[in-house]
LOLUM-510355 format. One line per 2 residues: their letters; for each residue x negated, y, z negated of C-alpha. Coordinates in steps of 0.25 Angstrom, whole numbers, plus 5000, padded with zeros to 4 digits. Each point is the difference from the previous one (the first is absolute). Layout:
N
A) X/Y/Z; ...;
//
This chain:
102
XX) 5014/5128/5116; 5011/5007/4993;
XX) 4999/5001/4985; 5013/4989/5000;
XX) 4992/4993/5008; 4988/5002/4990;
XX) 5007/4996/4989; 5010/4987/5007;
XX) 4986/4995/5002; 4993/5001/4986;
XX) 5012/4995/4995; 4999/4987/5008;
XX) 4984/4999/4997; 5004/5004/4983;
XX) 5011/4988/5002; 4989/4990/5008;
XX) 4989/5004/4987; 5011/4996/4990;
XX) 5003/4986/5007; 4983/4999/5000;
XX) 5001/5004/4985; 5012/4990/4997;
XX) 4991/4989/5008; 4988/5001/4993;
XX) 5006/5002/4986; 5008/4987/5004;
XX) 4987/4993/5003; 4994/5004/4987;
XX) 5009/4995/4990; 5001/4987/5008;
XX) 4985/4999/4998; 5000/5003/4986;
XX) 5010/4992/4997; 4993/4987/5006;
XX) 4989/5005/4994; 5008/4998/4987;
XX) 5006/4987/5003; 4985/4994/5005;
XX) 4992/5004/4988; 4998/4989/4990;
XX) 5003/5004/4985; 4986/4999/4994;
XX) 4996/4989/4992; 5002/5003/4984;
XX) 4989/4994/4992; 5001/5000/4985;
XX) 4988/5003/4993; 5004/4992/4988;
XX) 5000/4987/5007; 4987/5005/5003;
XX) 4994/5002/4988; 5007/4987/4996;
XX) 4992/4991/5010; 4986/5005/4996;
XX) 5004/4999/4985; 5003/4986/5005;
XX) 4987/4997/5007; 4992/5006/4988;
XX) 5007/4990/4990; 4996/4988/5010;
XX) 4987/5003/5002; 4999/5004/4986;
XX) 5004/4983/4996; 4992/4998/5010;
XX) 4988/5002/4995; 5003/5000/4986;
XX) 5004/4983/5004; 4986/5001/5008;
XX) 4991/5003/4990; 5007/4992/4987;
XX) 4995/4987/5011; 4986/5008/5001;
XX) 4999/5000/4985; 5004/4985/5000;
XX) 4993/4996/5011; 4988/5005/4994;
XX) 5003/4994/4986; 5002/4987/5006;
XX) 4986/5002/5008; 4994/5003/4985;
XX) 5005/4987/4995; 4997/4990/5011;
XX) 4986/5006/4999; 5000/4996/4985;
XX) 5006/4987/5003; 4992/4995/5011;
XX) 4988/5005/4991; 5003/4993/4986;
XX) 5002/4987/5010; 4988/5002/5007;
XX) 4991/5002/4987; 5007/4987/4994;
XX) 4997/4994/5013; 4985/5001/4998;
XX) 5001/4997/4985; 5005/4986/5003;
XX) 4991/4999/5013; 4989/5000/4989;
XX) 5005/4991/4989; 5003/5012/4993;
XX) 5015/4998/4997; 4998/4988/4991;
//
């Protein structure tokens, strides 16, 4: 093999790489172009909206219980004064039972 020969020959596999090199440098731009296209933007969360909604829930609960023990405190009261009541009544019950009351 002559060195034409030789070098018609190097010049056809240098020219055969270059097409490879194109082809795949093709391919990969293709890829990350899809790529590109596929991905979802990623969800933006605001940290103040956040900080709002637990600022929220603490308020509520915070009613909550204040409104659950003002009706503890007059529940109880109430329980005070019906045991008074029934206890005056009961005593003037058994006064008049006895001919007391007169």
């Amino acid at each position: 093999m002559s060195d034409l020969e030789k070098a018609a020959k190097d010049a056809v596999d240098a020219a055969a790489n270059t097409e490879h090199l194109a082809l795949i440098a093709a391919v990969l731009q293709a890829q990350q172009l899809t790529q590109q296209q596929a991905a979802p933007p990623a969800p933006v969360q605001q940290s103040s909206d956040s900080a709002a909604k637990w600022i929220g829930i603490g308020v509520g609960g915070s009613v909550f219980l204040l409104t659950v023990a003002v009706s503890a405190v007059a529940v109880a009261i109430s329980a005070v004064a019906l045991t008074i009541c029934v206890l005056v009544l009961r005593s003037m019950w058994r006064d008049m039972q006895k001919g007391k009351g007169r």
